[in-house]
C-alpha positions as CSV (number, residue, x, y, z in Angstrom):
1,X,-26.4,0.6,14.5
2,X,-23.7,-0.8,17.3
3,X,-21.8,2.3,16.6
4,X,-21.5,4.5,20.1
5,X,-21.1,7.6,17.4
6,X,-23.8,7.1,15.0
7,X,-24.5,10.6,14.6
8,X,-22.5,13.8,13.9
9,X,-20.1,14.3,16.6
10,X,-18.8,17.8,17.1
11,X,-15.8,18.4,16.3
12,X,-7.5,12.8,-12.7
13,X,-4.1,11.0,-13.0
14,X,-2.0,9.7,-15.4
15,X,0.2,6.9,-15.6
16,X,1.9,6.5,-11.9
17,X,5.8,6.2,-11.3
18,X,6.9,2.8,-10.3
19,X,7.6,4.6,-6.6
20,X,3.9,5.5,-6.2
21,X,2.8,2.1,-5.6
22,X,5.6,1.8,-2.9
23,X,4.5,5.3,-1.8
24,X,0.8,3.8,-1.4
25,X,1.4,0.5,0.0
26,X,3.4,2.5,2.8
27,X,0.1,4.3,4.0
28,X,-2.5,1.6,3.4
29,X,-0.3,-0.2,6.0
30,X,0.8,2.4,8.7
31,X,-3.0,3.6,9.5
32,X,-5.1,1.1,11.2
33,X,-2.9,1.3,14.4
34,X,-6.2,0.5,16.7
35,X,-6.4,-2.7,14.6
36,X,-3.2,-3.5,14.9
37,X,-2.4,-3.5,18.8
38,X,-6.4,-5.0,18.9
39,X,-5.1,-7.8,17.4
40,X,-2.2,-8.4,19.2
41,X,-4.0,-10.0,22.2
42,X,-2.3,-7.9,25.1
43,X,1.4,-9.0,24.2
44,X,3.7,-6.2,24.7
45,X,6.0,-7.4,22.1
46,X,3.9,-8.7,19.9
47,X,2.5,-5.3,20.0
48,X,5.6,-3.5,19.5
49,X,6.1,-5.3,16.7
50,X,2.9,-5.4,15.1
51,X,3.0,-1.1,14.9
52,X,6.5,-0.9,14.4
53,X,6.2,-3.5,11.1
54,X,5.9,-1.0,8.3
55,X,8.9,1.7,9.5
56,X,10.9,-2.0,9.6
57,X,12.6,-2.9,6.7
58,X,14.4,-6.2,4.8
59,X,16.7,-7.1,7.3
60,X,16.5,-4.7,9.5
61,X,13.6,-7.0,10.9
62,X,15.6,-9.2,12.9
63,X,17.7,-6.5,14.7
64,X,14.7,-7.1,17.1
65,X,14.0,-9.8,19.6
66,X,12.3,-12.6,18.7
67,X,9.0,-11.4,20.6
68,X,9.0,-8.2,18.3
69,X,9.8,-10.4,15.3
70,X,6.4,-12.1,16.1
71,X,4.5,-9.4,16.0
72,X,6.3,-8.2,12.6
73,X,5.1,-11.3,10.7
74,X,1.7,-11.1,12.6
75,X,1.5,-7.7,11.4
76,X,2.1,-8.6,7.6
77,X,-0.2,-11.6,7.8
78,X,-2.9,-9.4,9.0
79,X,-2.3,-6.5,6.0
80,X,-2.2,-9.1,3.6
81,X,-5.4,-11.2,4.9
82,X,-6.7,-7.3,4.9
83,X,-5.8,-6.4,1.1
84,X,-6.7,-9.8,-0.4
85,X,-10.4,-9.6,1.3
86,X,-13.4,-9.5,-0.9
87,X,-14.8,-7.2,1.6
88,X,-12.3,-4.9,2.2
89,X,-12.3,-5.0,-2.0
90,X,-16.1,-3.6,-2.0
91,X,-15.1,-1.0,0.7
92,X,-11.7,0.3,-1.3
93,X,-14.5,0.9,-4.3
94,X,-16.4,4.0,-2.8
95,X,-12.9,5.4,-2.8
96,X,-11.6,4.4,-5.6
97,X,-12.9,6.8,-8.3
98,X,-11.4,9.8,-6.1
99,X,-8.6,8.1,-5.2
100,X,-7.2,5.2,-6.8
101,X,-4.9,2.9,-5.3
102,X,-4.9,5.3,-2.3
103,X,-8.4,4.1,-1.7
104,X,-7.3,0.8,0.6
105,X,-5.4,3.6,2.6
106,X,-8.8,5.2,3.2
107,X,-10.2,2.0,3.9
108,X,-7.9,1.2,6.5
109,X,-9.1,3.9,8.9
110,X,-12.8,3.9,8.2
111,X,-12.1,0.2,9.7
112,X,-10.2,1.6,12.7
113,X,-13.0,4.2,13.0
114,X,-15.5,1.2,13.5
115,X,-13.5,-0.6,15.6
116,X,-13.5,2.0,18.0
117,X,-16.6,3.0,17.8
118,X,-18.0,-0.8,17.8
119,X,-20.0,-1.7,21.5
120,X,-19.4,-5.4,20.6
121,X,-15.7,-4.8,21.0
122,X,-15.2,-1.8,23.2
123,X,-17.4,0.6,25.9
124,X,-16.5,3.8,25.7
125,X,-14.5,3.1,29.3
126,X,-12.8,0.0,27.9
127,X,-11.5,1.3,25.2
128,X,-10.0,4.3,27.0
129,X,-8.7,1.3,28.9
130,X,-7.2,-0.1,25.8
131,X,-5.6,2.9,24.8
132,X,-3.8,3.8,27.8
133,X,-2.6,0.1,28.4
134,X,-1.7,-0.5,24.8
135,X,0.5,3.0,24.9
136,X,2.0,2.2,28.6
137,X,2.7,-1.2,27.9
138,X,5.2,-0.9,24.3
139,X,6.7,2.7,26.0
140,X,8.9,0.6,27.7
141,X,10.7,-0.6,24.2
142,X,10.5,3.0,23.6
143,X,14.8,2.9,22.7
144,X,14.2,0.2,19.7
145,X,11.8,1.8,18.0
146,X,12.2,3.2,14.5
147,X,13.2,6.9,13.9
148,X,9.8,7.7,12.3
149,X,7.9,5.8,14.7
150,X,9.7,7.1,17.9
151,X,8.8,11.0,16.8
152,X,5.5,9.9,16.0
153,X,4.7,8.0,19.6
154,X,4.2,11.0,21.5
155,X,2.0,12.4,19.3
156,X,-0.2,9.3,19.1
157,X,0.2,9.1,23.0
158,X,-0.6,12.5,23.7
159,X,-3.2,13.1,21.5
160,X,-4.7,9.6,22.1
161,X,-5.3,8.7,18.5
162,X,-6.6,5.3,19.2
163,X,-9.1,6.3,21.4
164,X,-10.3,9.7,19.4
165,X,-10.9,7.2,16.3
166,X,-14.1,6.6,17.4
167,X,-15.5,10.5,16.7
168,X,-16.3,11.4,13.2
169,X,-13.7,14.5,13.8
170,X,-11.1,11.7,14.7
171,X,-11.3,10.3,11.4
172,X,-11.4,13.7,9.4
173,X,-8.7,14.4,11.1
174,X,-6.7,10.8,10.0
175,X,-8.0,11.4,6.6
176,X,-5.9,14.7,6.8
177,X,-2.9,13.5,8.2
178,X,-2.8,10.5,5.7
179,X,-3.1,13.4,3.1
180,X,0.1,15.2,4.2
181,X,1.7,12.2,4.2
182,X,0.8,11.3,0.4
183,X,2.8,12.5,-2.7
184,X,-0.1,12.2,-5.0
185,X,-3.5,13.7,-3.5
186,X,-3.8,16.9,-2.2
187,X,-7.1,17.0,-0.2
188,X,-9.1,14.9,2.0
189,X,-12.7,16.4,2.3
190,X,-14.0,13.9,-0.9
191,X,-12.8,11.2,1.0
192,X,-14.9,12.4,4.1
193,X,-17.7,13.3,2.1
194,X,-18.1,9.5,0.7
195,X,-17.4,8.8,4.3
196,X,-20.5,10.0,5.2
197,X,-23.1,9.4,2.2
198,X,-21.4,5.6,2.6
199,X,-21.2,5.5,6.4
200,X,-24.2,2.4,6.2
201,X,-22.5,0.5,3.5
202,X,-18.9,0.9,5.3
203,X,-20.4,-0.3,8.3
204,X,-21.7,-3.5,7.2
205,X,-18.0,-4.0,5.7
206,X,-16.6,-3.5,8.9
207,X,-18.8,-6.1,10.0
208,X,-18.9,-8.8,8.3
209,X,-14.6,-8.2,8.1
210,X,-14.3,-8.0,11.8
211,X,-15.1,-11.4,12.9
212,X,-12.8,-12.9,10.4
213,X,-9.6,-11.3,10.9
214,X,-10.2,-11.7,14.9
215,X,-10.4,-15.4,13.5
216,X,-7.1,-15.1,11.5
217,X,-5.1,-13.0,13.7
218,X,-5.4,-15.2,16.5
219,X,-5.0,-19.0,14.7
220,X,-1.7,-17.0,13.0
221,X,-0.4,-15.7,15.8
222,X,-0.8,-19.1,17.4
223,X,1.1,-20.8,14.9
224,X,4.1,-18.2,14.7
225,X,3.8,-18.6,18.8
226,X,4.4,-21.9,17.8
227,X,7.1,-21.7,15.8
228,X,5.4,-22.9,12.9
């Protein structure tokens, strides 16, 4: 297992308004942050933009600097390549029958949770690294960010989410917050649960997915660099 936290660290519906699949599609996208500023390659805007993309909306979009744009598109490209993988489909199903549609949302940080904890990708030095240069380096564009990201930053920042993805209680504790933030599920200790009599299965999702969004992410953000 390449996992640095392979063991236990310490620590029925209906038929769904029209506005629960926006409501959904609004978490599945906001919760891999690690991912998101992995895949930016060390640009600061593109990073800015990449975990800014899902509180930007329409036109709102191109309020920001071309840079930030970048990373807006890269961001999209990257859920999208995400959603439409057959991979990521066989992950969403351990969740499904608890969760529905919400399952991708899950998903999402269970990915971010193996990222972090992945010694292919990170030490447990570098990715502290990481954290603290990916949070140093957008607070700078701190006055453009969105209302609901700027009151969320500190937290992230303070509480060093990226880094505390790696712990088991890191991602109970995401599995929580994506709770609160949901209209239509009420608790998260199911998810965790399936978490944990899945965590093999998960893993090899996570690893067969990794190498191919790196792939994608970088030949995309190539070609927006490009101005393709």
């Amino acid at each position: 297992m390449s996992s640095r936290t392979g063991k236990h660290d310490s620590g029925s519906w209906g038929h769904e308004p029209r506005h629960f699949a926006v409501n959904v599609f609004y978490l599945c996208t906001i919760m891999n942050y690690l991912a998101h500023a992995f895949l930016s390659f060390g640009i600061p805007e593109i990073t800015v933009g990449n975990l800014i993309s899902d509180y930007v909306k329409g036109k709102k979009q191109f309020d920001y600097t071309p840079g930030i744009q970048q990373g807006i598109r890269l961001h999209r490209a990257i859920d999208t390549f995400t959603d439409q993988h057959p991979v990521t489909s066989e992950a969403k199903k351990i969740f499904q029958p608890a969760y529905r549609l919400y399952s991708g949302a899950f998903v999402d940080v269970v990915y971010d949770h193996f990222l972090a904890a992945d010694n292919r990708e990170f030490s447990d030095e570098s990715l502290k690294k990481f954290t603290e240069e990916t949070y140093s380096s957008i607070d700078p564009y701190s006055p453009v960010f969105p209302q609901k990201f700027a009151s969320m930053f500190p937290y992230m920042k303070s509480q060093n989410w990226l880094y505390n993805y790696q712990f088991r209680w890191g991602l109970e504790k995401s599995f929580g917050g994506l709770v609160r933030r949901a209209a239509y599920i009420s608790e998260s200790e199911t998810a965790f649960r399936l978490f944990e009599e899945n965590y093999s299965t998960l893993q090899e999702c996570y690893n067969s997915f990794i190498p191919e969004i790196k792939i994608f992410a970088a030949q995309k953000m190539e070609e927006i660099l490009s101005g393709a």
